[in-house]
C-alpha positions as CSV (number, residue, x, y, z in Angstrom):
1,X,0.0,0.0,0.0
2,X,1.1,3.5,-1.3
3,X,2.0,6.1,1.7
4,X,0.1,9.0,2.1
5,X,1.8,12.2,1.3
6,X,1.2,15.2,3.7
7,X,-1.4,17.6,3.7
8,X,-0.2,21.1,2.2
9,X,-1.2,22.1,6.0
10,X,0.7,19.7,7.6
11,X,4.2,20.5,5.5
12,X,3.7,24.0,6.1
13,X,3.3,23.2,9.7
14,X,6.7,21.1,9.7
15,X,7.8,24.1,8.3
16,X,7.2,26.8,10.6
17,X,8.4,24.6,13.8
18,X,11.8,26.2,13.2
19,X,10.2,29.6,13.4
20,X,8.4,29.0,16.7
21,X,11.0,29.3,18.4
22,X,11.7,32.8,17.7
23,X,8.0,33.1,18.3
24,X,8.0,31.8,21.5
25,X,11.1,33.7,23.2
26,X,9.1,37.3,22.3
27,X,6.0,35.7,23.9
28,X,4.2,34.6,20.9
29,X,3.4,31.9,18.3
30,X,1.6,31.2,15.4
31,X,-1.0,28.5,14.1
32,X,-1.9,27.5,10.8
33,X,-5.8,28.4,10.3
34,X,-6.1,27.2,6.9
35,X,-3.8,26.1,3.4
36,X,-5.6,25.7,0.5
37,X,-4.2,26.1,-3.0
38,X,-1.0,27.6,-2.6
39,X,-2.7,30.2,0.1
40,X,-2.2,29.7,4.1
41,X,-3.6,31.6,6.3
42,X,-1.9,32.1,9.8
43,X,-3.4,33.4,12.9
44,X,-0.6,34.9,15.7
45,X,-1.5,34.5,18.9
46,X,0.3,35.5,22.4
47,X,2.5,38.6,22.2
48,X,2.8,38.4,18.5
49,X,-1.0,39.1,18.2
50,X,-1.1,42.8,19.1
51,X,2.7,43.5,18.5
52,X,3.4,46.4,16.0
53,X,6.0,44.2,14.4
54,X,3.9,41.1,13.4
55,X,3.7,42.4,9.6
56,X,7.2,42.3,9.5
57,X,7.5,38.7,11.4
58,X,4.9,37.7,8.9
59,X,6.6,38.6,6.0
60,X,10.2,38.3,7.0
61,X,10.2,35.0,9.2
62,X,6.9,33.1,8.3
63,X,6.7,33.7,4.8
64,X,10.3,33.1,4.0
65,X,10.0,29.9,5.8
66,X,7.3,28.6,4.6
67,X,8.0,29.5,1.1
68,X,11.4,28.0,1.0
69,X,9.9,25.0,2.3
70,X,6.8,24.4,0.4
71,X,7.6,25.7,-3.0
72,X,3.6,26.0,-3.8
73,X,2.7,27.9,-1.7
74,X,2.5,32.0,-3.3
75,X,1.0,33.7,-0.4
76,X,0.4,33.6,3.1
77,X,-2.0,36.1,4.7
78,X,-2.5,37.0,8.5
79,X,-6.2,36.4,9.8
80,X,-7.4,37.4,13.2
């Protein structure tokens, strides 16, 4: 029997692990609300949530990662 591949949302999860971490020290972390063809939508949560910074986490830290990781996805867009 053939082995399941991962769900988009579950590689882009494997993907951000790394970024938790930098996440976490500030107070803050991340969790994947939805990944649907080549979109995934993040909520932050803890510190991250109301920090003025979190566009620039988003873009510079999240994105990056996941984008490097999981070549399909094109966008990923912050929900509340």
């Amino acid at each position: 029997m053939a082995e399941q591949k991962p769900s988009l949302k579950e590689r882009v999860e494997q993907a951000i692990e790394e970024a938790r971490g930098l996440l976490r020290a500030d107070g803050g972390d991340c969790e994947v609300v939805e990944a649907e063809n080549g979109v995934v939508k993040v909520r932050l949560t803890g510190g991250c949530a109301g920090c003025p910074f979190a566009s620039i986490t988003l873009r510079m830290r999240l994105e990056k990662i996941i984008k490097e990781r999981v070549p399909e996805v094109k966008e990923v867009i912050r929900v509340e």
